[in-house]
C-alpha positions as CSV (number, residue, x, y, z in Angstrom):
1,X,0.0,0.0,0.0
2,X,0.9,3.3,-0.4
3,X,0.2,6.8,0.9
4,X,0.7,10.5,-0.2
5,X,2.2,12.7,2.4
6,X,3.0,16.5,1.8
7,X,3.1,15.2,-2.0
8,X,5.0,12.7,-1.9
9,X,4.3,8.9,-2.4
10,X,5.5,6.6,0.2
11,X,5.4,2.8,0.6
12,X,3.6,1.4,4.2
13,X,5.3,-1.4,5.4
14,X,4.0,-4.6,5.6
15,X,4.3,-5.2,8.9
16,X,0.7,-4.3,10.4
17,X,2.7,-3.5,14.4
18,X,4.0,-0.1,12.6
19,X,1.4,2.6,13.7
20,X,1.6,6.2,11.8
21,X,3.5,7.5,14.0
22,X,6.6,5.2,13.7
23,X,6.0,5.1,9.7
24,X,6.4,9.5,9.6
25,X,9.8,9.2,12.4
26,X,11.2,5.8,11.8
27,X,10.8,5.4,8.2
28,X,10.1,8.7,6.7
29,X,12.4,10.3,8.6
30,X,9.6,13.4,8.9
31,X,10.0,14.3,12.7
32,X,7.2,17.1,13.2
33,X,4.9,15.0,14.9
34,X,6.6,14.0,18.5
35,X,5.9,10.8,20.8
36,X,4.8,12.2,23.9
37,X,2.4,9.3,26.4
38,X,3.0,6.7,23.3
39,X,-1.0,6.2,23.7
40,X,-2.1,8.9,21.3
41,X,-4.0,10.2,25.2
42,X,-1.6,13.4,25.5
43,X,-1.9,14.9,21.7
44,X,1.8,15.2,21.2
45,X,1.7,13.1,18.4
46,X,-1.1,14.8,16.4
47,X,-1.0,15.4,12.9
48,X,-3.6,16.5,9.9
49,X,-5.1,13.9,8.0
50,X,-6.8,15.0,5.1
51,X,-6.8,18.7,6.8
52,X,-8.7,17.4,9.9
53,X,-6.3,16.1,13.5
54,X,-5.5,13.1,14.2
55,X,-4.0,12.6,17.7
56,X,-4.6,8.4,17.9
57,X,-1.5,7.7,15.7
Protein backbone atom coordinates (compact mmCIF):
# COMPACT_ATOMS: atom_id res chain seq x y z
CA UNK A 1 0.00 0.00 0.00
CA UNK A 2 0.94 3.28 -0.37
CA UNK A 3 0.21 6.76 0.90
CA UNK A 4 0.68 10.45 -0.18
CA UNK A 5 2.19 12.74 2.38
CA UNK A 6 2.98 16.54 1.83
CA UNK A 7 3.06 15.21 -2.03
CA UNK A 8 4.98 12.65 -1.86
CA UNK A 9 4.34 8.92 -2.45
CA UNK A 10 5.49 6.56 0.21
CA UNK A 11 5.37 2.83 0.59
CA UNK A 12 3.62 1.37 4.15
CA UNK A 13 5.31 -1.37 5.36
CA UNK A 14 4.03 -4.57 5.59
CA UNK A 15 4.27 -5.23 8.91
CA UNK A 16 0.70 -4.29 10.39
CA UNK A 17 2.65 -3.51 14.39
CA UNK A 18 4.03 -0.10 12.65
CA UNK A 19 1.39 2.65 13.74
CA UNK A 20 1.63 6.19 11.77
CA UNK A 21 3.53 7.48 14.03
CA UNK A 22 6.61 5.17 13.68
CA UNK A 23 6.04 5.13 9.65
CA UNK A 24 6.36 9.52 9.61
CA UNK A 25 9.81 9.20 12.45
CA UNK A 26 11.23 5.79 11.76
CA UNK A 27 10.79 5.45 8.24
CA UNK A 28 10.09 8.68 6.74
CA UNK A 29 12.39 10.31 8.62
CA UNK A 30 9.60 13.37 8.85
CA UNK A 31 9.98 14.28 12.67
CA UNK A 32 7.18 17.08 13.17
CA UNK A 33 4.94 15.01 14.90
CA UNK A 34 6.57 14.02 18.52
CA UNK A 35 5.90 10.84 20.76
CA UNK A 36 4.80 12.23 23.95
CA UNK A 37 2.44 9.33 26.35
CA UNK A 38 2.97 6.66 23.32
CA UNK A 39 -0.99 6.20 23.74
CA UNK A 40 -2.07 8.87 21.29
CA UNK A 41 -3.98 10.21 25.16
CA UNK A 42 -1.63 13.43 25.54
CA UNK A 43 -1.90 14.86 21.73
CA UNK A 44 1.84 15.15 21.20
CA UNK A 45 1.72 13.11 18.44
CA UNK A 46 -1.15 14.80 16.39
CA UNK A 47 -0.98 15.44 12.86
CA UNK A 48 -3.65 16.53 9.94
CA UNK A 49 -5.11 13.89 7.97
CA UNK A 50 -6.80 15.02 5.12
CA UNK A 51 -6.83 18.66 6.80
CA UNK A 52 -8.68 17.37 9.92
CA UNK A 53 -6.27 16.08 13.47
CA UNK A 54 -5.50 13.09 14.20
CA UNK A 55 -4.02 12.58 17.70
CA UNK A 56 -4.61 8.36 17.91
CA UNK A 57 -1.50 7.67 15.69
Amino acid sequence: MTISINGSTAQVPDDLRVSLLDLLRDHLHLFGAKKGCNQGACGACSVLVDGSECSHV
